[in-house]
PyMOL Python script that loads the backbone (N, CA, C, O; Angstrom):
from pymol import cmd

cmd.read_pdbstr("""\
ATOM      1  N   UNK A   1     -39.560   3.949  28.673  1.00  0.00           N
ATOM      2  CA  UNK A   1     -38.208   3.616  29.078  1.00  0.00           C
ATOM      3  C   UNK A   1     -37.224   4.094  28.017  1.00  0.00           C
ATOM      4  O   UNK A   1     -37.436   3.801  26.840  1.00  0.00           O
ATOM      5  N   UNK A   2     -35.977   4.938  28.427  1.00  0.00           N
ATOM      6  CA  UNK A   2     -34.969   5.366  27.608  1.00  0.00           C
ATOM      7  C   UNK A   2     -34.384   4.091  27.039  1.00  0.00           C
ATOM      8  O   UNK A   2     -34.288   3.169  27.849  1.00  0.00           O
ATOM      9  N   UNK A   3     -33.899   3.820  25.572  1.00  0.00           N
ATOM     10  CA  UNK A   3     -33.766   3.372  24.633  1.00  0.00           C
ATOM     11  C   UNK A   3     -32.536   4.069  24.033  1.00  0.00           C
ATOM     12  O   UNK A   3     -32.539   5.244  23.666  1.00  0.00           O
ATOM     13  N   UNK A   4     -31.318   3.108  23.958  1.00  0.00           N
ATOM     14  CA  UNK A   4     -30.616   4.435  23.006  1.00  0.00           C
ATOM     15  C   UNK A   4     -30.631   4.243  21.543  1.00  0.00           C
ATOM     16  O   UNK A   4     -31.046   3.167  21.113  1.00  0.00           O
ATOM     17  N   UNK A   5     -30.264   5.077  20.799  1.00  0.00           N
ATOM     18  CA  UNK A   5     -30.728   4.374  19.011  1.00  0.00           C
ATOM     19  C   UNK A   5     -30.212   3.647  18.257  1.00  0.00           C
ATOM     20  O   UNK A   5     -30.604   2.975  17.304  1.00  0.00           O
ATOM     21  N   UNK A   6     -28.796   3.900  18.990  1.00  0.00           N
ATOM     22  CA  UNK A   6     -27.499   2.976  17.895  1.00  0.00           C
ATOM     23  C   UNK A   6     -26.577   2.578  19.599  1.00  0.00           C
ATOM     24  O   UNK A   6     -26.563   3.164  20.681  1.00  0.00           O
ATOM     25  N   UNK A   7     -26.075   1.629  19.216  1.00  0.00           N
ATOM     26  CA  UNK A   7     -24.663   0.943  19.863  1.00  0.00           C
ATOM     27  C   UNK A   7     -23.248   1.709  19.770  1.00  0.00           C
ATOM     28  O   UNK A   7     -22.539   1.998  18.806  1.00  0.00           O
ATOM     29  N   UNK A   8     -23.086   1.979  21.532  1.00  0.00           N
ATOM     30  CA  UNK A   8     -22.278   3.006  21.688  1.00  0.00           C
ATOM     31  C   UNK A   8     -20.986   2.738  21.145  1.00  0.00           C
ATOM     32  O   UNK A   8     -20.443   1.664  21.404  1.00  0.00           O
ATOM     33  N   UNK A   9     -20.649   3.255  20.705  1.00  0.00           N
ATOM     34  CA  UNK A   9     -18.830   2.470  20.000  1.00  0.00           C
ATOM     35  C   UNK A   9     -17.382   2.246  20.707  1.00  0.00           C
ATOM     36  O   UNK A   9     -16.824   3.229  21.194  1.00  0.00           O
ATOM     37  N   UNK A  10     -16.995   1.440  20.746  1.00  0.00           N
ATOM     38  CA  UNK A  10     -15.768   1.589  21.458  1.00  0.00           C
ATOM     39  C   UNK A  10     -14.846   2.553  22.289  1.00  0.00           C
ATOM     40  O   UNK A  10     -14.570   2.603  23.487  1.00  0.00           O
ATOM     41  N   UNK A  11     -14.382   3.485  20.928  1.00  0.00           N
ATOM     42  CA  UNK A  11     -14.378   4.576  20.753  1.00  0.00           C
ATOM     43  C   UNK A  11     -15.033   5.958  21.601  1.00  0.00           C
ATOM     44  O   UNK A  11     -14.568   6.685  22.479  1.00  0.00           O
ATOM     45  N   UNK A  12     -16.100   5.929  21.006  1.00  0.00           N
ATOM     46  CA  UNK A  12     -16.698   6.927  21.947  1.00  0.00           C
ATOM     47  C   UNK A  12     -16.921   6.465  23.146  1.00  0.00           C
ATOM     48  O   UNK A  12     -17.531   7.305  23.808  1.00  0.00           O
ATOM     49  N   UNK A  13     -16.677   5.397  23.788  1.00  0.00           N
ATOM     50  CA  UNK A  13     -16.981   4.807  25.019  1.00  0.00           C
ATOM     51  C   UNK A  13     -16.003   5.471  25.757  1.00  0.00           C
ATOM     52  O   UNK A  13     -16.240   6.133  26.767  1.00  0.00           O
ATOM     53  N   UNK A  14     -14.827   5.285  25.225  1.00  0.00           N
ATOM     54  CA  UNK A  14     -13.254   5.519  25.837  1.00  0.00           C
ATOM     55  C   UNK A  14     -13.863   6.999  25.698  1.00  0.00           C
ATOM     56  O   UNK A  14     -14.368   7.354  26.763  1.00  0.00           O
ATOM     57  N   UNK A  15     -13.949   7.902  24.741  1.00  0.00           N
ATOM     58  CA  UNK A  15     -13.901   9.410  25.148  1.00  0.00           C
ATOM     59  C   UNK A  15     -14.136   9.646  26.049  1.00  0.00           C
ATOM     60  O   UNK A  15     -13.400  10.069  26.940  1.00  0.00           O
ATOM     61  N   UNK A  16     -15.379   9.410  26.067  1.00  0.00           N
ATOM     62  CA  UNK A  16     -16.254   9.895  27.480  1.00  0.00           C
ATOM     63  C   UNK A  16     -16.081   9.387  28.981  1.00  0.00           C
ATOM     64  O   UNK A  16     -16.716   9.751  29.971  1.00  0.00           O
ATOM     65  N   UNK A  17     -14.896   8.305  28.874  1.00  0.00           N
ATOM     66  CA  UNK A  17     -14.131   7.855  30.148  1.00  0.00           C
ATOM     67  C   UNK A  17     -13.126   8.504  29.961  1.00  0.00           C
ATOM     68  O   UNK A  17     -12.675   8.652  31.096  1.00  0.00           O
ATOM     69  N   UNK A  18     -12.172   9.216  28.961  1.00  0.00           N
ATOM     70  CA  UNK A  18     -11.265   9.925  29.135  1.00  0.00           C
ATOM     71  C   UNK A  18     -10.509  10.485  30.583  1.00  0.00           C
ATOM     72  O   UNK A  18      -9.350  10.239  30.917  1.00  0.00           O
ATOM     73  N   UNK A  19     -11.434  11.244  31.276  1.00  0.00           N
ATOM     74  CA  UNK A  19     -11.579  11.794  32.436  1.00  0.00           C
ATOM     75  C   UNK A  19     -11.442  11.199  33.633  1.00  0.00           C
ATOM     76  O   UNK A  19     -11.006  11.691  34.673  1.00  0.00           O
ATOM     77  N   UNK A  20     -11.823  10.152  33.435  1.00  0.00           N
ATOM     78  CA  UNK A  20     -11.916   8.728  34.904  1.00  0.00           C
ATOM     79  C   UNK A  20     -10.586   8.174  35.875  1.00  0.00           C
ATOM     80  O   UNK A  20     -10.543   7.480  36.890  1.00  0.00           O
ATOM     81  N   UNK A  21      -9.517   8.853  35.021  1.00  0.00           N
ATOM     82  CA  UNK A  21      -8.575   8.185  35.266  1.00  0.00           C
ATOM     83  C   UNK A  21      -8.388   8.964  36.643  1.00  0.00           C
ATOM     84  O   UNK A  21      -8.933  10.007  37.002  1.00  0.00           O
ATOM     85  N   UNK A  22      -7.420   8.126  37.347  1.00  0.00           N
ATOM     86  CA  UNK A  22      -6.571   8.276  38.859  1.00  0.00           C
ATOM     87  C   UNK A  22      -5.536   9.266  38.814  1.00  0.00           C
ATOM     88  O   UNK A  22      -4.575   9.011  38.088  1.00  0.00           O
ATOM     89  N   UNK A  23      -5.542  10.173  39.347  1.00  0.00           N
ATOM     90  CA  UNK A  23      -4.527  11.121  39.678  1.00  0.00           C
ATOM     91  C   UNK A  23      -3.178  10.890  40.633  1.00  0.00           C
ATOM     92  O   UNK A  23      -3.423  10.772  41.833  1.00  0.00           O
ATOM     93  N   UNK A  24      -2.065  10.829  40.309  1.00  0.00           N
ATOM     94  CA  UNK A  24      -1.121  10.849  41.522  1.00  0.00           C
ATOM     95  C   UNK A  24      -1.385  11.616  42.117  1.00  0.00           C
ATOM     96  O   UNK A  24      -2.051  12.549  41.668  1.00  0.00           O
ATOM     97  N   UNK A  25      -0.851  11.549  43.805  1.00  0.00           N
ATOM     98  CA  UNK A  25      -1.155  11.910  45.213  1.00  0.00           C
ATOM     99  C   UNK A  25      -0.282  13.275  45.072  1.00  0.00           C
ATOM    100  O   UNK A  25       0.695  12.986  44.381  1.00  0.00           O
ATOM    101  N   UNK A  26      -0.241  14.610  45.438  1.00  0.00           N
ATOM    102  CA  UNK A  26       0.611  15.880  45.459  1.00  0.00           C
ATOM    103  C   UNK A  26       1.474  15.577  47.015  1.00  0.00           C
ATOM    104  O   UNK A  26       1.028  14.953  47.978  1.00  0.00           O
ATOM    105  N   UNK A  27       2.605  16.129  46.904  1.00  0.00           N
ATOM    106  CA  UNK A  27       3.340  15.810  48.297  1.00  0.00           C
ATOM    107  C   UNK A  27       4.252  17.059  48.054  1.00  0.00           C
ATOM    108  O   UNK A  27       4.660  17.608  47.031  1.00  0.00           O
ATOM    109  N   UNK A  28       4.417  17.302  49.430  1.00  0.00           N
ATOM    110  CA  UNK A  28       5.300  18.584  49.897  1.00  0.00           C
ATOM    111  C   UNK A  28       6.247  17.927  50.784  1.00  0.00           C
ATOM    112  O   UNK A  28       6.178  16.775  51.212  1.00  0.00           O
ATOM    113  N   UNK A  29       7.042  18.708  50.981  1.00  0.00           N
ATOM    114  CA  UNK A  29       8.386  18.596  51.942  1.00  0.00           C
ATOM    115  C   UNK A  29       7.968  18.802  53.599  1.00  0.00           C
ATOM    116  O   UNK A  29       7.128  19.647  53.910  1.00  0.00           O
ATOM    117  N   UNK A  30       8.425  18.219  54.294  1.00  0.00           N
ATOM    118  CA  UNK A  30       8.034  18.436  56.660  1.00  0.00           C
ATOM    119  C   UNK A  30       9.077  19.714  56.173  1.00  0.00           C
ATOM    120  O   UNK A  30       9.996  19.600  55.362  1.00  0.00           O
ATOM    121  N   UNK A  31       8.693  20.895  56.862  1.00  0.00           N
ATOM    122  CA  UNK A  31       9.808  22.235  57.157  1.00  0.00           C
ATOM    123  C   UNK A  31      10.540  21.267  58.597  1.00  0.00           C
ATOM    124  O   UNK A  31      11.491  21.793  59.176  1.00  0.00           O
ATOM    125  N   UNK A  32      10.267  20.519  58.863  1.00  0.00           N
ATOM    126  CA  UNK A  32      10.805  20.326  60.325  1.00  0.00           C
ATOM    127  C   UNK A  32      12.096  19.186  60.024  1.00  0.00           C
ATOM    128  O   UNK A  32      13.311  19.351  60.139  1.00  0.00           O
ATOM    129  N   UNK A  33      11.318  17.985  59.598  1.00  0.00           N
ATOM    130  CA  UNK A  33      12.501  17.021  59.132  1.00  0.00           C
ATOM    131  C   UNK A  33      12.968  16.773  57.822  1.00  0.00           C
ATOM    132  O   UNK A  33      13.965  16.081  57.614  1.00  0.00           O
ATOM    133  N   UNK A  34      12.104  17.454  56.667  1.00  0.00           N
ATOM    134  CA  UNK A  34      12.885  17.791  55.403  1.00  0.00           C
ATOM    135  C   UNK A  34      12.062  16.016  54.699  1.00  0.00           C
ATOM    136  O   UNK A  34      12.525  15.613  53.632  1.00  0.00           O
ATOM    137  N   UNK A  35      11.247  15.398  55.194  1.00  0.00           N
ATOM    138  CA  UNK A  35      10.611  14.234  54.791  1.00  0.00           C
ATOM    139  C   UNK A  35       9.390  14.495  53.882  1.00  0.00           C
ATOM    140  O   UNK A  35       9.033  15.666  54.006  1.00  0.00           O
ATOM    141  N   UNK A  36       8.695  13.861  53.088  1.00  0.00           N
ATOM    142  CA  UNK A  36       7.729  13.705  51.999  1.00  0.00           C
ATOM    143  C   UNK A  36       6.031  13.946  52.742  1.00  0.00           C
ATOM    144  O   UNK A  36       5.557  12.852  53.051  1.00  0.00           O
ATOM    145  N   UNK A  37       5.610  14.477  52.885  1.00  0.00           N
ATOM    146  CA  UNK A  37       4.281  14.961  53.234  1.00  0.00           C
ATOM    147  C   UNK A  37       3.512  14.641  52.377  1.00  0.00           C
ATOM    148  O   UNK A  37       3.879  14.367  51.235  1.00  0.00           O
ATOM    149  N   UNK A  38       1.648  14.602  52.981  1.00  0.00           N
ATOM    150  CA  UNK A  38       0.829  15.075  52.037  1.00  0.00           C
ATOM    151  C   UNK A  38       0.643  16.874  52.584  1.00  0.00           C
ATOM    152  O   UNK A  38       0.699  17.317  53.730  1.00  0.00           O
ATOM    153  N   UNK A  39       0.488  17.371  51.705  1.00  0.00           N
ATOM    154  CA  UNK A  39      -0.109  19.207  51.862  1.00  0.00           C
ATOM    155  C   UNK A  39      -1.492  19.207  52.965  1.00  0.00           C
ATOM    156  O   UNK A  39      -2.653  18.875  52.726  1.00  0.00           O
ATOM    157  N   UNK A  40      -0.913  19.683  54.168  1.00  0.00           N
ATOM    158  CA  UNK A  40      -1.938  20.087  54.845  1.00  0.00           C
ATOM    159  C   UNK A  40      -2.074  18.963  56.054  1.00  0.00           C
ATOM    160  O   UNK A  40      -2.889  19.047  56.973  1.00  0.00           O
ATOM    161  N   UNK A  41      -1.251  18.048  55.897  1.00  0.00           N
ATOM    162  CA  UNK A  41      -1.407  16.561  56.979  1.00  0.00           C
ATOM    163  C   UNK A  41       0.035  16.586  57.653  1.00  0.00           C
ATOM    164  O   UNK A  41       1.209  16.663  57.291  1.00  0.00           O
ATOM    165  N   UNK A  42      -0.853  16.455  59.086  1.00  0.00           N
ATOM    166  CA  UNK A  42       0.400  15.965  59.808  1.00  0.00           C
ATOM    167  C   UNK A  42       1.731  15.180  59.191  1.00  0.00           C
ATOM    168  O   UNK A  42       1.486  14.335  58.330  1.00  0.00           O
ATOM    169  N   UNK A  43       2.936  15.364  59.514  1.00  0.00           N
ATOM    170  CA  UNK A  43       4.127  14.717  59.010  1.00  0.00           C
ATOM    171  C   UNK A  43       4.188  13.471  59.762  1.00  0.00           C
ATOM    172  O   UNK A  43       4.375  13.483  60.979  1.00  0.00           O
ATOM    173  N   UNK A  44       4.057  12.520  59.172  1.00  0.00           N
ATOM    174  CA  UNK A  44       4.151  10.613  59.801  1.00  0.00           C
ATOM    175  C   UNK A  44       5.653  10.519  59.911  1.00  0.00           C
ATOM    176  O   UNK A  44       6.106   9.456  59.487  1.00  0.00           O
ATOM    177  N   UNK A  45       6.477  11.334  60.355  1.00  0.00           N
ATOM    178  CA  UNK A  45       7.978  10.865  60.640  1.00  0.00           C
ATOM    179  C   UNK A  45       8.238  11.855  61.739  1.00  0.00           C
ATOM    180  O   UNK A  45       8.627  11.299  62.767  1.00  0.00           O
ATOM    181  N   UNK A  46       8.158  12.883  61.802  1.00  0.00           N
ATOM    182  CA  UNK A  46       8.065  13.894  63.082  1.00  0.00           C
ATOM    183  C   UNK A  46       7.061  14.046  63.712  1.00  0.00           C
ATOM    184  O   UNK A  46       7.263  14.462  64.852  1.00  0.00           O
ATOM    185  N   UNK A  47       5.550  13.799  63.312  1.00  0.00           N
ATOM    186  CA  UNK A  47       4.198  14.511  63.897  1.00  0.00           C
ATOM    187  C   UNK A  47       4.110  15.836  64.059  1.00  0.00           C
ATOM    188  O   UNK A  47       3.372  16.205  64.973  1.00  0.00           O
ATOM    189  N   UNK A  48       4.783  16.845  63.284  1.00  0.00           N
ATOM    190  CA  UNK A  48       4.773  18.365  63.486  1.00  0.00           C
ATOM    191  C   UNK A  48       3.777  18.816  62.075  1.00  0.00           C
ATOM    192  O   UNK A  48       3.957  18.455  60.912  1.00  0.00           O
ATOM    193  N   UNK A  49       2.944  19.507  62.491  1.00  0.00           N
ATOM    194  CA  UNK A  49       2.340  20.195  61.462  1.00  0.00           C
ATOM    195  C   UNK A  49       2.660  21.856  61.602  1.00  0.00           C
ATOM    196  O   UNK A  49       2.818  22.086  62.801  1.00  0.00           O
ATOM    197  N   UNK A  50       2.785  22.878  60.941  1.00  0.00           N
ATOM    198  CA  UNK A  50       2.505  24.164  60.819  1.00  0.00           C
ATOM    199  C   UNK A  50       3.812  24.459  61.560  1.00  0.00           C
ATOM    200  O   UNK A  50       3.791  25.652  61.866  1.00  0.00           O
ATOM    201  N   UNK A  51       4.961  23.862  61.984  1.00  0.00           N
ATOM    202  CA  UNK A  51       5.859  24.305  62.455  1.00  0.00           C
ATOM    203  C   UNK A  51       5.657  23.950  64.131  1.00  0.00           C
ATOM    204  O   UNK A  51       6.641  24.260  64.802  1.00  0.00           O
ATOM    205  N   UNK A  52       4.804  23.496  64.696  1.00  0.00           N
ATOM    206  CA  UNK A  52       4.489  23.182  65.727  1.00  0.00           C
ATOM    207  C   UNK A  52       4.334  21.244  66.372  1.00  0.00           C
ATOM    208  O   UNK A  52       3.847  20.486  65.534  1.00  0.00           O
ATOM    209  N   UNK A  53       4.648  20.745  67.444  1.00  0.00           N
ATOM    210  CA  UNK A  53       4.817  19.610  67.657  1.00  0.00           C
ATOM    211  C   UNK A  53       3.204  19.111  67.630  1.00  0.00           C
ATOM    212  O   UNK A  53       2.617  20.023  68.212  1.00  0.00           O
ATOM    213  N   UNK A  54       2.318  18.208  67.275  1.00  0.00           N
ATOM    214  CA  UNK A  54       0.809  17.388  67.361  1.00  0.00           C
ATOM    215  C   UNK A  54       1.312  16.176  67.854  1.00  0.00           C
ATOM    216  O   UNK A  54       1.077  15.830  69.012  1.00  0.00           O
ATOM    217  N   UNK A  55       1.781  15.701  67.315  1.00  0.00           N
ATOM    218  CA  UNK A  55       2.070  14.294  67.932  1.00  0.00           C
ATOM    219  C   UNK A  55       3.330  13.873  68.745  1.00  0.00           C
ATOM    220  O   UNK A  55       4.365  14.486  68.483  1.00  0.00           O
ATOM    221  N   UNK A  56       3.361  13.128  69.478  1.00  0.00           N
ATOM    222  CA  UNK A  56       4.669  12.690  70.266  1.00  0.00           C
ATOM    223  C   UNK A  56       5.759  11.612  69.647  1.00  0.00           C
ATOM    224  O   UNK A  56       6.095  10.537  70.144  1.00  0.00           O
ATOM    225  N   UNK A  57       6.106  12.075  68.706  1.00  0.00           N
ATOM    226  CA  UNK A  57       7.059  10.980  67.846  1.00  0.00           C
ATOM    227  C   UNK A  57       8.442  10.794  68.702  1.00  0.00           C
ATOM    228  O   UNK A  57       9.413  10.782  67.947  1.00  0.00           O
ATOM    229  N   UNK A  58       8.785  10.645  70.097  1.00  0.00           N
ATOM    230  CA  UNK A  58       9.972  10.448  70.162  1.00  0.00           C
ATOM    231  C   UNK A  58      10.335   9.146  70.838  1.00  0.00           C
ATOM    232  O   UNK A  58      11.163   9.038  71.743  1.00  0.00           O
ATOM    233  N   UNK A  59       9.565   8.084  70.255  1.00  0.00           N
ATOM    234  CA  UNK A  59       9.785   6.730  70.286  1.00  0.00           C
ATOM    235  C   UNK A  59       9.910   6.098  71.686  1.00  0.00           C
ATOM    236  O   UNK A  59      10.497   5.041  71.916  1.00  0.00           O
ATOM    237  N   UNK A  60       9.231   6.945  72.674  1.00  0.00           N
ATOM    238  CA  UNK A  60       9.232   6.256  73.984  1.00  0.00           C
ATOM    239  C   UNK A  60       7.523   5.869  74.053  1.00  0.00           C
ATOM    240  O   UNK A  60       6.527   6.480  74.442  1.00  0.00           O
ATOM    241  N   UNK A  61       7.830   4.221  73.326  1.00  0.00           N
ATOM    242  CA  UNK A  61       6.212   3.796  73.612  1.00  0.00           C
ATOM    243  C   UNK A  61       6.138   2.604  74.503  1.00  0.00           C
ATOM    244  O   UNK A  61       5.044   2.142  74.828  1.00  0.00           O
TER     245      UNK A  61
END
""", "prot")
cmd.dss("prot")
cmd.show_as("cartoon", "prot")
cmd.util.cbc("prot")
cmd.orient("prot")
């Protein structure tokens, strides 16, 4: 059974989590309504992706 030799240190604990951390989300602009996107996802305020209508956003539900 692996054994390690010495007690990992604080320190080097944190280094090697350095990396772990959470990234903010990237967001682009709708070409259609000028609103906050993610890159590559339908727009949740128009439903237009690629310049074209996907969803029926015109509030007759």
């Amino acid at each position: 059974m692996a054994v390690p030799q010495s007690k990992t240190s604080p320190s080097r604990r944190g280094m090697r989590r350095a990396h772990d951390h959470l990234e903010s989300k990237s967001l682009s602009v709708c070409a259609n309504c000028g609103a906050t996107k993610r890159p590559h996802h339908i727009c949740p305020q128009c439903g237009h992706y690629k310049g074209r209508a996907v969803l029926d956003k015109s509030g007759a539900e």
